[in-house]
C-alpha positions in Angstrom: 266.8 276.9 -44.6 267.6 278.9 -41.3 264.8 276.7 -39.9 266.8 273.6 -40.2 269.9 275.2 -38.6 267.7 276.4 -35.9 266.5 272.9 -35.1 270.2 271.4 -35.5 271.6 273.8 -33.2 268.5 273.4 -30.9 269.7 269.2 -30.7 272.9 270.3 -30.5 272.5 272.1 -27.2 269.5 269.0 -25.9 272.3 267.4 -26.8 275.0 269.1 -24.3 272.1 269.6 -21.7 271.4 265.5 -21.9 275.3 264.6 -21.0 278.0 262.3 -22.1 276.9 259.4 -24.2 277.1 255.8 -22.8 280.4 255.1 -24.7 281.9 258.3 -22.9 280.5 257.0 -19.8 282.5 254.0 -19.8 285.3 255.3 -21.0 285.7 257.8 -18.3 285.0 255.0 -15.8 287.5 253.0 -17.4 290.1 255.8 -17.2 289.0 256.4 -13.7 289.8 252.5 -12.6 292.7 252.4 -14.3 294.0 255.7 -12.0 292.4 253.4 -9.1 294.4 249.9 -10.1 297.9 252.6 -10.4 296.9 253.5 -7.3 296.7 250.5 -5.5 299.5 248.3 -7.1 301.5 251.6 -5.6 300.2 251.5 -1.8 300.7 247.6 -2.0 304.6 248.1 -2.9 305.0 250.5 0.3 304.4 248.5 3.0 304.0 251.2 5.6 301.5 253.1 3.9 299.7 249.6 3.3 299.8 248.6 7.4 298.8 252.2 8.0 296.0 251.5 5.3 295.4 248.4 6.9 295.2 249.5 10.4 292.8 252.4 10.0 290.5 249.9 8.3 290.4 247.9 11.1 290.3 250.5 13.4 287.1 251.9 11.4 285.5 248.1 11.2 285.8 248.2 15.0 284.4 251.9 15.4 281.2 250.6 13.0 280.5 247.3 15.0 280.2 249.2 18.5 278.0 251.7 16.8 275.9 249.0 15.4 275.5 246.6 18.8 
């Protein structure tokens, strides 16, 4: 009998060692995009922090096309 409990706690920690399941995979990511959706609907309603958004982009597309020529 302590043999099986050996081998259950033995899967148990395989188990832990493995990681998160694919169902706790997505919903992680799914809690994760839904902090990145909040996110955005709120830097869209500001429009200064969205033209300061907005003009460090550009600023960083232009900085990554001279480096690239």
């Amino acid at each position: 009998m302590a043999k099986k409990s050996t081998n259950r706690l033995m899967g148990n920690a395989v188990n832990a060692i493995s990681g998160p399941s694919a169902a706790q995979e997505r919903r992680w990511r799914a809690e994760e995009d839904i902090r990145t959706l909040t996110r955005a609907a709120e830097i869209k309603a500001d429009s200064a922090r969205l033209n300061a958004a907005k003009a460090l982009a550009t600023k960083q597309v232009n900085d990554l096309k001279k480096a690239c020529k």
